[in-house]
Every structure is written in C-alpha cells, then in structure tokens.
BALO-827418 format. One record per residue (C-alpha): residue number from 0; residue in three letters; x, y, z. Coordinates in Angstrom, 1 decimal. Layout:
BEGIN
nr | rest | x | y | z
NUM | ALA | X | Y | Z
...
This chain:
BEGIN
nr | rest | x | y | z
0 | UNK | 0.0 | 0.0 | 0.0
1 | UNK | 1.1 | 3.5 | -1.1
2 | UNK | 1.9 | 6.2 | 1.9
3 | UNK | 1.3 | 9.8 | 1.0
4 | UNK | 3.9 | 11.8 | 1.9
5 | UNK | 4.0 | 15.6 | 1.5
6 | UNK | 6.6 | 17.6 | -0.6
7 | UNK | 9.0 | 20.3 | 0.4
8 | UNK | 8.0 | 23.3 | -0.7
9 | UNK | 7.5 | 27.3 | 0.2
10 | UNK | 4.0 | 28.5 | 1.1
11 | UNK | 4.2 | 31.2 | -2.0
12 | UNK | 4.8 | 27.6 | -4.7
13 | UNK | 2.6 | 25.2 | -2.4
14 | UNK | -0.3 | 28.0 | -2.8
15 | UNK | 0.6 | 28.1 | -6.5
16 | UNK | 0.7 | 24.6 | -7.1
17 | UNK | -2.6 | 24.0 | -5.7
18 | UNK | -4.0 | 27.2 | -8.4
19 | UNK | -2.7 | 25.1 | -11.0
20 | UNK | -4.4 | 22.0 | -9.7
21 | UNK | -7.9 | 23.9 | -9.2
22 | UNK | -7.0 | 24.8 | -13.3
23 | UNK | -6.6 | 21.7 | -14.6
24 | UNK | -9.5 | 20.3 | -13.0
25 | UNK | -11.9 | 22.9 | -14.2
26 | UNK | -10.7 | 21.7 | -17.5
27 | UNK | -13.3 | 18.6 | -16.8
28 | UNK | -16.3 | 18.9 | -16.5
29 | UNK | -16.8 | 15.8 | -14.2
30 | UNK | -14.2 | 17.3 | -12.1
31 | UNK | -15.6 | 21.1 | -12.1
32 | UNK | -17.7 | 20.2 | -8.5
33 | UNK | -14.3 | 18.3 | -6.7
34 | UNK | -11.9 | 22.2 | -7.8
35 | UNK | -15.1 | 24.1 | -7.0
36 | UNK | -15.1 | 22.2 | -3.3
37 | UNK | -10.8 | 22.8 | -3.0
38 | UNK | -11.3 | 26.3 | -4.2
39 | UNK | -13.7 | 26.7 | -1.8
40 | UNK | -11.9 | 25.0 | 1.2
41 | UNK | -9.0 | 26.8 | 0.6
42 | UNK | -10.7 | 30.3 | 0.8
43 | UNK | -12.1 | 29.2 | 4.4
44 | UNK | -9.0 | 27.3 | 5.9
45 | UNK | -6.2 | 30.3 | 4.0
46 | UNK | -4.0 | 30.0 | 0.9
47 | UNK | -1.8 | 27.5 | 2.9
48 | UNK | -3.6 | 25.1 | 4.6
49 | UNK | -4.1 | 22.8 | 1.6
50 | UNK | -1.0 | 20.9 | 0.0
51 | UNK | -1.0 | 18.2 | -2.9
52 | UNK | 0.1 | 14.6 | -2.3
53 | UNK | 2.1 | 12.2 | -3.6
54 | UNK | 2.8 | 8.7 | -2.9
55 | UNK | 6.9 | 9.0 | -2.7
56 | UNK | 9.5 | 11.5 | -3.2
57 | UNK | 9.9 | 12.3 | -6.9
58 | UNK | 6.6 | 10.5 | -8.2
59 | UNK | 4.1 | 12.6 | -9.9
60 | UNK | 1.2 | 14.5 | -7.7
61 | UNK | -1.9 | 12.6 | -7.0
62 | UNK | -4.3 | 12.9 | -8.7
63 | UNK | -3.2 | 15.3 | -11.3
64 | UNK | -5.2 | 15.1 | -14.1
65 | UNK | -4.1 | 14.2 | -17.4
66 | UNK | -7.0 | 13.6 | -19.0
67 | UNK | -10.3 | 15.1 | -19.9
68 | UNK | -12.5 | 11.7 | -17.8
69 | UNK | -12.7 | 11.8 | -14.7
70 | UNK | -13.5 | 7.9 | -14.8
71 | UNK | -9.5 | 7.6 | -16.3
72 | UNK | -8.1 | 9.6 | -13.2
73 | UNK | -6.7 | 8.4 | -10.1
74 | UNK | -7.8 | 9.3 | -6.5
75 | UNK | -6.7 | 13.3 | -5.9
76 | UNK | -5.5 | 13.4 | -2.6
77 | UNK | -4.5 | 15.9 | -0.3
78 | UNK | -3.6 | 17.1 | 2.7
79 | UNK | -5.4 | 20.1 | 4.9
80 | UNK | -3.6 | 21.4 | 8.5
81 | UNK | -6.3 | 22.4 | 10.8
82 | UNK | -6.4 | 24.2 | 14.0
83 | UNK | -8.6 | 22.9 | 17.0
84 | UNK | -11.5 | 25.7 | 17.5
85 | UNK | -10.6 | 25.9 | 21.0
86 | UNK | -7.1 | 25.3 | 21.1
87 | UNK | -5.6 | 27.3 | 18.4
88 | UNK | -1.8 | 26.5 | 19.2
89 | UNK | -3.0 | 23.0 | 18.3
90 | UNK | -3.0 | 21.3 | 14.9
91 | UNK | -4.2 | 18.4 | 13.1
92 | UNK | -3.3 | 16.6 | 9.4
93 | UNK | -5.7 | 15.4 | 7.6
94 | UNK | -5.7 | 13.4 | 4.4
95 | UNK | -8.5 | 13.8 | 2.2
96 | UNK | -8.8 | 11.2 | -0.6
97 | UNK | -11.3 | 11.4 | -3.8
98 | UNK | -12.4 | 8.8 | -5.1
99 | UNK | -13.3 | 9.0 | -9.5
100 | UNK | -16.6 | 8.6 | -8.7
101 | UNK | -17.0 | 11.1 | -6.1
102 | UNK | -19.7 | 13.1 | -5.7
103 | UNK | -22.1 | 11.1 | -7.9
104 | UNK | -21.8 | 7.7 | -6.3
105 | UNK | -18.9 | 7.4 | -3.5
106 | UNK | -18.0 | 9.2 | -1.2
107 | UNK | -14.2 | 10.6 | -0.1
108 | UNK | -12.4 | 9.1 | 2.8
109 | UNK | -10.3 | 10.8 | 5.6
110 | UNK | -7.3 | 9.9 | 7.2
111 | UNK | -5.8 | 11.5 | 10.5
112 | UNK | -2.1 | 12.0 | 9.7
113 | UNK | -1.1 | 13.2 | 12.6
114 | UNK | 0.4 | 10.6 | 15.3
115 | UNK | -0.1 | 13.0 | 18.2
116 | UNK | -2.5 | 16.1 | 19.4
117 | UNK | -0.9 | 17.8 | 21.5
118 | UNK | 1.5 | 15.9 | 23.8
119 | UNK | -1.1 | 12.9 | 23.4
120 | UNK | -0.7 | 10.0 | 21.1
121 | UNK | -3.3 | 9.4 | 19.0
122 | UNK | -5.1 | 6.3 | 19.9
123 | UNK | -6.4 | 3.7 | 17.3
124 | UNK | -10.1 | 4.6 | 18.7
125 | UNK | -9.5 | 8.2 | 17.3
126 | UNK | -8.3 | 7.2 | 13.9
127 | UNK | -10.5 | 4.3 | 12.9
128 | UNK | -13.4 | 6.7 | 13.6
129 | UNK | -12.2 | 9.1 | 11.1
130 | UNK | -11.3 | 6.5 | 8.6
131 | UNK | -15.2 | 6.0 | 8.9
132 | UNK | -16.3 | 9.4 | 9.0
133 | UNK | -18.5 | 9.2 | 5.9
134 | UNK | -20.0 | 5.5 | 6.4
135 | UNK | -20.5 | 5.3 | 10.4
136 | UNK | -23.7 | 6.8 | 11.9
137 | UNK | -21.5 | 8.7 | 14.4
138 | UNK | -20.4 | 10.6 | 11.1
139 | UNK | -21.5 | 12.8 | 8.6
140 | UNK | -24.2 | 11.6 | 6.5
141 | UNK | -23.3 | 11.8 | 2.4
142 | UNK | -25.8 | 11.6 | -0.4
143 | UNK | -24.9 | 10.7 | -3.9
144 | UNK | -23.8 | 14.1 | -6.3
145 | UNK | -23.7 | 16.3 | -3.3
146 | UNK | -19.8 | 17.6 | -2.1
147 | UNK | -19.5 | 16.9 | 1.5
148 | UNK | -15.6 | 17.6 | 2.6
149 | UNK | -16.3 | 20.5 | 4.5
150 | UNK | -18.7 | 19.1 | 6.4
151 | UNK | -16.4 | 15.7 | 7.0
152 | UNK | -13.5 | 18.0 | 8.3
153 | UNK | -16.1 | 19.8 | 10.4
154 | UNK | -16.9 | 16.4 | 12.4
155 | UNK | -13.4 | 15.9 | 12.5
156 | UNK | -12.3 | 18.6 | 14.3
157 | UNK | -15.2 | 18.5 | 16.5
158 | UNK | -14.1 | 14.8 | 17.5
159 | UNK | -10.5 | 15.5 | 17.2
160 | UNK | -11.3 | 18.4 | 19.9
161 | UNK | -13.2 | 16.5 | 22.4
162 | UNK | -10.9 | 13.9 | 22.3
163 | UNK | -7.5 | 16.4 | 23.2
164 | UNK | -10.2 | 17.9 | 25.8
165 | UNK | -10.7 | 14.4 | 27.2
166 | UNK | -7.4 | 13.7 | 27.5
167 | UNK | -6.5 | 16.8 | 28.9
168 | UNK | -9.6 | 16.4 | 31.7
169 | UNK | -8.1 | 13.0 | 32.4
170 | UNK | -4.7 | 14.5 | 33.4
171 | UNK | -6.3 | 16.7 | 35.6
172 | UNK | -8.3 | 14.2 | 37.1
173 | UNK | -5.1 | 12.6 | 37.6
174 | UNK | -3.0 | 15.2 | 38.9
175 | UNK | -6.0 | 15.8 | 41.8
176 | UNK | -5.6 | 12.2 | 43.0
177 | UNK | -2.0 | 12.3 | 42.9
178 | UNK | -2.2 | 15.4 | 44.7
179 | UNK | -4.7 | 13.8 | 47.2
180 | UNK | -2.1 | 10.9 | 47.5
181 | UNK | 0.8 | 13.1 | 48.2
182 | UNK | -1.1 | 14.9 | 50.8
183 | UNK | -2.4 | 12.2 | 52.7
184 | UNK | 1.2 | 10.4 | 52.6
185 | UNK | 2.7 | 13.6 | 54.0
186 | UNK | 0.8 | 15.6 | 56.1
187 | UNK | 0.4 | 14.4 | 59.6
188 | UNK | -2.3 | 15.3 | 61.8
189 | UNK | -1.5 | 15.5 | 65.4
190 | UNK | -5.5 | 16.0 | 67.1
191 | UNK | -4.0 | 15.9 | 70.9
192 | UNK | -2.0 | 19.3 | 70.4
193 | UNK | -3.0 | 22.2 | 72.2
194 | UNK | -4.1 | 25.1 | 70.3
195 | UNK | -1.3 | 28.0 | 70.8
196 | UNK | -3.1 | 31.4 | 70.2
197 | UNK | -0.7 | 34.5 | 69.4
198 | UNK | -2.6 | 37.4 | 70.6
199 | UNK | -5.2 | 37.8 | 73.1
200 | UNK | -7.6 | 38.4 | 71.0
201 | UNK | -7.6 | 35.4 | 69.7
202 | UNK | -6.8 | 33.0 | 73.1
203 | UNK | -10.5 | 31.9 | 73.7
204 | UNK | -10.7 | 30.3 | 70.2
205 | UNK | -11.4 | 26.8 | 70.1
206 | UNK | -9.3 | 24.4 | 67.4
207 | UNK | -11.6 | 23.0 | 64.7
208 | UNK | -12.0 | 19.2 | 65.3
209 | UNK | -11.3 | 17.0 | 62.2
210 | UNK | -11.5 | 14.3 | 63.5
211 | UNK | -13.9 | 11.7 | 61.8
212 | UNK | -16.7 | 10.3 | 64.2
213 | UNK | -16.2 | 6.8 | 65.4
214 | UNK | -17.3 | 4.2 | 63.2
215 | UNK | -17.6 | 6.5 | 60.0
216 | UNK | -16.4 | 5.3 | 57.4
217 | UNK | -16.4 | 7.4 | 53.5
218 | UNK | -16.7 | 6.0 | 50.5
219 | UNK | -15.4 | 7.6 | 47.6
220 | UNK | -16.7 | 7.3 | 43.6
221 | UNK | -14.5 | 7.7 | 40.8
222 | UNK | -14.3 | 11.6 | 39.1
223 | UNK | -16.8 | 12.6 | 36.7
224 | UNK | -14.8 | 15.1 | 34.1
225 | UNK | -16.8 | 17.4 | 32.0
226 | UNK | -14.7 | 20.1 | 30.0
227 | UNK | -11.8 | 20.2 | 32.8
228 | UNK | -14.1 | 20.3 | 35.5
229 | UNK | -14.1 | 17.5 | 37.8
230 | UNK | -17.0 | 15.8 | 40.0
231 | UNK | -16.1 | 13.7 | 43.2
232 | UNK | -19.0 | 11.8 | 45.0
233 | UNK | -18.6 | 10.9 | 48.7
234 | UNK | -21.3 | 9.3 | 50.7
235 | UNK | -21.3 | 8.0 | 54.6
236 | UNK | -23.4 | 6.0 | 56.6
237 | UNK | -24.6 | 8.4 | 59.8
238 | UNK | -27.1 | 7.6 | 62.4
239 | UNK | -27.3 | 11.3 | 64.2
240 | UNK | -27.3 | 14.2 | 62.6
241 | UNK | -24.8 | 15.9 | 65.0
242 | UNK | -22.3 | 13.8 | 62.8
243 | UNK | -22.4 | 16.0 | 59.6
244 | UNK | -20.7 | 18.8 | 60.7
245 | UNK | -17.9 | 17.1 | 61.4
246 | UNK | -17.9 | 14.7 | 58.5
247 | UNK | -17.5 | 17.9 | 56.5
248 | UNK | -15.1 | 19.5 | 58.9
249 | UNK | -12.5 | 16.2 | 57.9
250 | UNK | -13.7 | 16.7 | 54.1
251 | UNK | -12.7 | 20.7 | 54.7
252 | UNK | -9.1 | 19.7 | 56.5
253 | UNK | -8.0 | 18.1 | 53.4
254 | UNK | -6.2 | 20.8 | 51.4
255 | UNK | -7.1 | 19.4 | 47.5
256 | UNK | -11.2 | 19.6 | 48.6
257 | UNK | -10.9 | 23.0 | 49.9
258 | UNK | -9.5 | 24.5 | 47.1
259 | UNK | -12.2 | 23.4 | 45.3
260 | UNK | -15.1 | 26.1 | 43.8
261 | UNK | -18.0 | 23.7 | 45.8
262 | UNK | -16.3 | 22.0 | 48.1
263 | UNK | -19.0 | 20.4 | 50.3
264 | UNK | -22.2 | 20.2 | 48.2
265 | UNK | -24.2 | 17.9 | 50.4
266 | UNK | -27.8 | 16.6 | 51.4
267 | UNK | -28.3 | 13.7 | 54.5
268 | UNK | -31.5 | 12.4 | 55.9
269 | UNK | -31.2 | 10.9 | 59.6
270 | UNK | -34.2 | 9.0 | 60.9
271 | UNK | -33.7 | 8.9 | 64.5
272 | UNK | -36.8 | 7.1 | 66.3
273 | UNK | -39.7 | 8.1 | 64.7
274 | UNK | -38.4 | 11.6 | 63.5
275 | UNK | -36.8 | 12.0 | 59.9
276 | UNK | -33.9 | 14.8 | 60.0
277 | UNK | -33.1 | 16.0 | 56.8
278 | UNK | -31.2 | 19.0 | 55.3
279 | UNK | -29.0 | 20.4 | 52.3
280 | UNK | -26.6 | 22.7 | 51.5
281 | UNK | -25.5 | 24.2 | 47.7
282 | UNK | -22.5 | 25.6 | 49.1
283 | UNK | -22.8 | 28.5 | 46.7
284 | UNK | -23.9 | 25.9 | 43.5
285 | UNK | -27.1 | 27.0 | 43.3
286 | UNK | -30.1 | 24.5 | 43.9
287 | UNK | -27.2 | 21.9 | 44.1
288 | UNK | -27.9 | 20.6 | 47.5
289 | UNK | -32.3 | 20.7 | 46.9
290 | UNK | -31.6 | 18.5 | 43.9
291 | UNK | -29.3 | 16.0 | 45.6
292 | UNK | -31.9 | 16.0 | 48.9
293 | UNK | -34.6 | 15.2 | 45.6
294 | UNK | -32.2 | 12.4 | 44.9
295 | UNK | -32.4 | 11.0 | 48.4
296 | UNK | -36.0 | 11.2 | 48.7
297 | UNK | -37.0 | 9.8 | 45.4
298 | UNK | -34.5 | 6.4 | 46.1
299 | UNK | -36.0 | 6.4 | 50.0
300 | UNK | -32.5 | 6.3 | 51.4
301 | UNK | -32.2 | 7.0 | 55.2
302 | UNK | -29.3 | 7.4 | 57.2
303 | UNK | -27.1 | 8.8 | 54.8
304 | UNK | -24.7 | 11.6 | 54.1
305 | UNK | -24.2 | 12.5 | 50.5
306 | UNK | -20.9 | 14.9 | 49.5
307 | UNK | -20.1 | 16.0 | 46.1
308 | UNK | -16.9 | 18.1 | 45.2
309 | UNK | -16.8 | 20.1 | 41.8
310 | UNK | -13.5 | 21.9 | 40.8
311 | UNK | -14.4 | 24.0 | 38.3
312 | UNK | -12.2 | 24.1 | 35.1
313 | UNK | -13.3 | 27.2 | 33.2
314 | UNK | -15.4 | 26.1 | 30.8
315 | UNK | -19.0 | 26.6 | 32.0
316 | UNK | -21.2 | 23.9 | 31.9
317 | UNK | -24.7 | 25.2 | 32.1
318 | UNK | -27.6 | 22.4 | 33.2
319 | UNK | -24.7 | 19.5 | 32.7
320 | UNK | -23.4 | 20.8 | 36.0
321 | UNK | -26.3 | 19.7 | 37.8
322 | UNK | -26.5 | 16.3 | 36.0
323 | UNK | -22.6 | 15.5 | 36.9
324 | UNK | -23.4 | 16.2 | 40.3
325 | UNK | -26.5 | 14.0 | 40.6
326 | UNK | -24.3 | 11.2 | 38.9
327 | UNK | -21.7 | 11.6 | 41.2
328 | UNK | -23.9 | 11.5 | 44.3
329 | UNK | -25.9 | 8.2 | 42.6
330 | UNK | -21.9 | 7.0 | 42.5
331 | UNK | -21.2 | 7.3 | 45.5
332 | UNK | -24.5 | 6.0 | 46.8
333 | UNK | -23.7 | 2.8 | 44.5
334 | UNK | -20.2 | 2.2 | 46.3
335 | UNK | -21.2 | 2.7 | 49.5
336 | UNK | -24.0 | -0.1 | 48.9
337 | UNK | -26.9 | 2.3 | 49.9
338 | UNK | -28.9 | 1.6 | 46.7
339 | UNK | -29.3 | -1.9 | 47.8
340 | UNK | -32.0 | -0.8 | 50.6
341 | UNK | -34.8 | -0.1 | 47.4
342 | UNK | -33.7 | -2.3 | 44.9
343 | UNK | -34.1 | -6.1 | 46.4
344 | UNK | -33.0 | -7.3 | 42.9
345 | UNK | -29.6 | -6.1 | 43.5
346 | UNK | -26.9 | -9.3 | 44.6
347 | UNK | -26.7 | -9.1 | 47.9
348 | UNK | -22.8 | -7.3 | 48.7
349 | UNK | -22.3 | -6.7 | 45.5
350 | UNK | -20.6 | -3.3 | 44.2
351 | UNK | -21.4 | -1.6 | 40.9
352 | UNK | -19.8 | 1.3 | 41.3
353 | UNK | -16.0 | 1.9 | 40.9
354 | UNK | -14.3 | 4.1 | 43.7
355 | UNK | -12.4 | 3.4 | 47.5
356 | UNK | -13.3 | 3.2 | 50.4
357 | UNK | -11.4 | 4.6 | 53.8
C-alpha cells in the first residue's frame, strides 16, 4: 500500500501549485464540482492550509489530471492542516482522498495523519473513527452528487477536539488524586496538640476538630470530568445528625477539597426514632444541595450523608453541572452499597460502582 507523503515546498509555490491544480480540474467537466469544493476550502482554511500529495518522493502528484474523464483519473489526494476551534496553538493533518466517482456515487475518505494532538498519542479509537467518517452513523451523512468535505472535516475537528479535551480532563483528574495521595502520605495530623493562640484576642478560640466520628467510614466514587471540571462523589453512613458537621469539617481539613469552587455540596436524611432529619446545602452551587436532597427522597435512602466536590475548570457547563453532580452522588450512593436498601434485585454485597473506600 502506497503512503502519502507531502513535498518540500515554500507557502508562495505550495499556494501556487494547488491554483494550478484547481485549473486543470476545471478543464473537466466531471471534475468542475471536486476544484469548485478545493477552491472553496481553501478560501475558508487560508491559501496555505491545503498541499497536494504524492505517494513517494519524486513520483508525480496525485491525482493530477491528465486527461479530460474523470472515470481515467486516479484518487486526488491531499492534505489540509487544521487548528482545534478551542485550542488554536493545536493542529491536526488530515488526508483527504477522492475517489473518480466522487460526488455522484462514492464518497471521499479521511485519514488522521497526525500521530499526536498535543502531547497525546493518538489512539487507534481516534483514527479508525475518522477513517469511517462518511460511512458510520456517528459521522457525517453523504448523499450521492452532493460535495460533502467540508462538512467531514467539520466532524473531525469536533471529535479531534473532544478527544485532546478528554485527554486533557483526564490528566487533571489525575493530577487531583495524585495530589490527594501526596497529601495524605505527607501531612500528619496530630488531634491531641493544644491550640497556641498569638494574641489575646484570639486565646478563647477553640481548634476546629477534624476528626472523623467513630465508626464512619467514606466512601469515595471515581471523578466525573466534564470540559476540565471534575465531580467527586462521597457518601457516609450516619445515624445522628450531630455527625455531619464534622464529616464535612474532615472533608474541609484536606487541602485538594478545599481549594475546590463547591467543596462540600451535600444533602443527609437521619431518621432517629420516629423523627426524619433532613437537610441540604448548595455551598454557593445554586439548587445543588435541593436537587441531591430530591435524589435522596425519590430512592427512600435513610441514614445517609451525600458529599459532592466540583472543581471548576473554566469552561462553564450550564444544566450538565447539575447532572454530573446527581451522577456523582448516585456513584457514590452505588459504592457505599446504599442503593441496595430499594432495589431487592440487587446481589446481595455486591458493588457496581468503581471508587475506595477509607
């Protein structure tokens, strides 16, 4: 199989060479809608995002036409360089092939040339997916005699994009929990040391206890990453509500959860005899903590504390904010085993979710 490779050139001939091209194929009439697309591409991308194949060093240009059928010609490929929309100091290579028959009864195919985006490698995923952007439902939908490049590089870029993003919101995720590692590995806590005020003003303060009740025990789900924001679900067993201010008191003391933009959105219900407690707070996430106390009451779910962090990376979410946040709760509800009380169905001690415990 032949690899395209691209020539050495200047922008000024590459630009040149592609006018040429665009010429020669007008010359056909079969051709005239495949250097109407390129003419067109190459007044959206610039003069010098487009350059001509070959298949080796030396060998004549795809696809150059030589005669006046397009049915006698070759595939014309080429290459286009393309910034992500978002990420501008990021570029892809694609290869766009044309098939003879193309637009009346085949589609073209593209190729991701490039082996990384970014400082990622590009996965096989990634480029099968564009190999199949024009025959995959997940693609662009072509109908016979209608051009449909523009619209394939489109989807590209759009995947291309939320892939990097991915990767990226991975890393972060990463880097939390590494951080969360290094902290607990590090920092001692030391609960028995008297509090040492400085100036009188301060001497009659009393030392916020972090300490986790007895017999409480968290339960942590795995992040939810949305556009470099990260959700962390935490749930607890309680049985009186006096526990929940400290429960969040230890969530505060850890330095990664603070930092966060909502560190401690949370909703608990406590029966304790016959009385139901129940409460919720957004911790500035507006209607956060009602929807996550909603949560509770439509799965009947007593004796619980729910806890979900969001770091917020930016990008604003809009309404997916809230549904990360209920997923994360319902994650963290799933580890800890708590969804087993209203669904009998459920094999008894058995786990779905994905998290740790501690």
């Amino acid at each position: 199989m032949d690899t395209d490779v691209p020539t050495q050139s200047t922008d000024s001939d590459t630009a040149m060479e592609l006018r040429d091209f665009i010429a020669k194929l007008m010359q056909s009439s079969d051709l005239e809608s495949v250097a109407s697309e390129i003419d067109v591409l190459q007044s959206i991308y610039g003069d010098h995002a487009i350059h001509l194949y070959r298949s080796s060093p030396g060998s004549p240009r795809s696809g150059i036409p030589n005669h006046s059928s397009s049915s006698a010609l070759g595939a014309i490929r080429y290459e286009i360089s393309l910034n992500l929309p978002s990420h501008e100091d990021i570029s892809i290579r694609i290869l766009v092939s044309i098939p003879p028959t193309y637009p009346a009864s085949n589609p073209p195919q593209l190729q991701l040339l490039s082996r990384y985006i970014g400082a990622f490698g590009v996965d096989s995923s990634l480029f099968g997916s564009i190999l199949r952007t024009f025959i995959s439902v997940s693609g662009v939908e072509w109908t016979p005699e209608s051009v449909c490049v523009f619209d394939g590089l489109q989807n590209v870029l759009e995947r291309c994009e939320a892939w990097y993003e991915d990767k990226l919101n991975r890393e972060t995720a990463g880097e939390l929990l590494r951080e969360d590692a290094h902290t607990h590995n590090h920092v001692s806590v030391e609960p028995d040391e008297p509090f040492v005020s400085s100036t009188a003003d301060e001497k009659d303060r009393v030392p916020l206890d972090t300490a986790l009740p007895e017999g409480i025990k968290i339960v942590e789900a795995e992040p939810i990453v949305d556009r470099k924001s990260v959700f962390i679900g935490r749930a607890c067993r309680i049985s009186d509500p006096s526990q929940v201010p400290l429960i969040l008191n230890n969530l505060m003391s850890e330095r990664h959860v603070s930092r966060a933009a909502h560190p401690i959105i949370n909703a608990w219900r406590c029966q304790v005899g016959s009385v139901l407690h129940q409460d919720n707070d957004d911790d500035g996430e507006t209607a956060a903590g009602s929807r996550l106390a909603h949560l509770l009451s439509i799965l009947e779910i007593n004796n619980v504390l729910v806890v979900v962090t969001r770091w917020f990376g930016g990008i604003h979410l809009g309404p997916d904010r809230f549904k990360h946040i209920n997923h994360a709760a319902r994650n963290a509800l799933e580890l800890g085993g708590f969804l087993e009380q209203t669904d009998e169905s459920r094999s008894g001690g058995r786990n779905a979710g994905k998290g740790r415990k501690r």
